[in-house]
N, C-alpha and C positions, 0 to 999 in steps of 0.2 A: 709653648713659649710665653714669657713673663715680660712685658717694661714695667719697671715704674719709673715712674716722673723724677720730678726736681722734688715737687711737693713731697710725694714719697720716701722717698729718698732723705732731706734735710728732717722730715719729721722719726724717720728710725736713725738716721745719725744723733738727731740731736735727743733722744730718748722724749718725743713729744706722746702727748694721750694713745695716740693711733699708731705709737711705731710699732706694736704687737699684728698689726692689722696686716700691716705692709712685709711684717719679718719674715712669712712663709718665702713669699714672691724672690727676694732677697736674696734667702739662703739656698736656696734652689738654684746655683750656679749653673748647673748645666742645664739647664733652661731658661735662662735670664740673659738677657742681652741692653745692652746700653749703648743709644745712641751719644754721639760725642758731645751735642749742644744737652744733654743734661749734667754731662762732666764739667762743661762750663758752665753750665748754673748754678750749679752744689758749690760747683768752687769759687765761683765768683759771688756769692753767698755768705760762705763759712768765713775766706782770705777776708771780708770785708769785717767779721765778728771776731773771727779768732784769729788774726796771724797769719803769715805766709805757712811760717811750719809747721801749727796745728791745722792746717787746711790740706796741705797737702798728704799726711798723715792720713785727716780725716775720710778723702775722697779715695786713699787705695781700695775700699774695698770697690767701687765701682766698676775697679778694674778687672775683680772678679769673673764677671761674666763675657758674654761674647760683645765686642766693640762694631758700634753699627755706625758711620759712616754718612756722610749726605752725599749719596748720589744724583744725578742727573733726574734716575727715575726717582728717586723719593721727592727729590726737588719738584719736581711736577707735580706728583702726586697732592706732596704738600699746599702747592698753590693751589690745587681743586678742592682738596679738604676746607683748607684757610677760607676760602671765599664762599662754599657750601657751609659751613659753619660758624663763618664771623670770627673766626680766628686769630689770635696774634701768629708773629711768626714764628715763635719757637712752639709753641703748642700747635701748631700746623704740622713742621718738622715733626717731632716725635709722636704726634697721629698717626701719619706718614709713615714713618717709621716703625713702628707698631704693625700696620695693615699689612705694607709692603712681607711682612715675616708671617703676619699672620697671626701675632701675638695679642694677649689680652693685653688692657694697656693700665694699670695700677695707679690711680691717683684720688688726692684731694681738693684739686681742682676744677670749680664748679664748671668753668666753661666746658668740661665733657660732659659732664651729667647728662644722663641718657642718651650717648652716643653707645651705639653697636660695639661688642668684647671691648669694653671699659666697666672695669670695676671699682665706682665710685665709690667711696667712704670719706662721707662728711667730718670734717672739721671738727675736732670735740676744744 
């Protein structure tokens, strides 16, 4: 199983240096799963750069893969992670979210770096 991030994510929508990086993860729909607080971030991202209609557009393929959800248990999970690792909270959530599945978890955000099945790729 696959997450990518926000990071992820807006850097292969937006065709950035590293979207080749991220594109396996991606296309691999049936192993790829998206939790919901990253659909709000792409979109609450993109709506802010590009438009309601180019945003919306933008974020179907998220829809792609399997939709994860904040549960009770990720919720908790999330606040162990978030506080064991200084966390915000949506980077807690899709930790969280990640472990809970058991998924690697795809990003360019440093606050994982060198967290356990996270596959970091720096920023070009």
């Amino acid at each position: 199983m696959n997450l990518v991030d926000s990071s992820g994510w807006l850097s292969y929508l937006l065709d950035e240096p590293n979207a080749d990086r991220f594109a396996p993860a991606i296309v691999a729909t049936d192993s790829l799963v998206v939790p919901s607080i990253v659909i709000f971030e792409v979109y609450r991202h993109l709506r802010r750069f590009l438009g309601i209609e180019t945003a919306v557009r933008a974020v179907s393929p998220l829809q792609d893969g399997t939709g994860v959800d904040l549960t009770q248990e990720i919720a908790l999970l999330a606040g162990e992670l978030g506080r064991r690792h200084d966390l915000p909270l949506a980077d807690s959530v899709i930790l969280a979210s990640a472990r809970s599945l058991g998924a690697i978890l795809w990003t360019q955000d440093s606050d994982f770096e060198g967290l356990e099945h996270v596959e970091y790729i720096p920023r070009r």
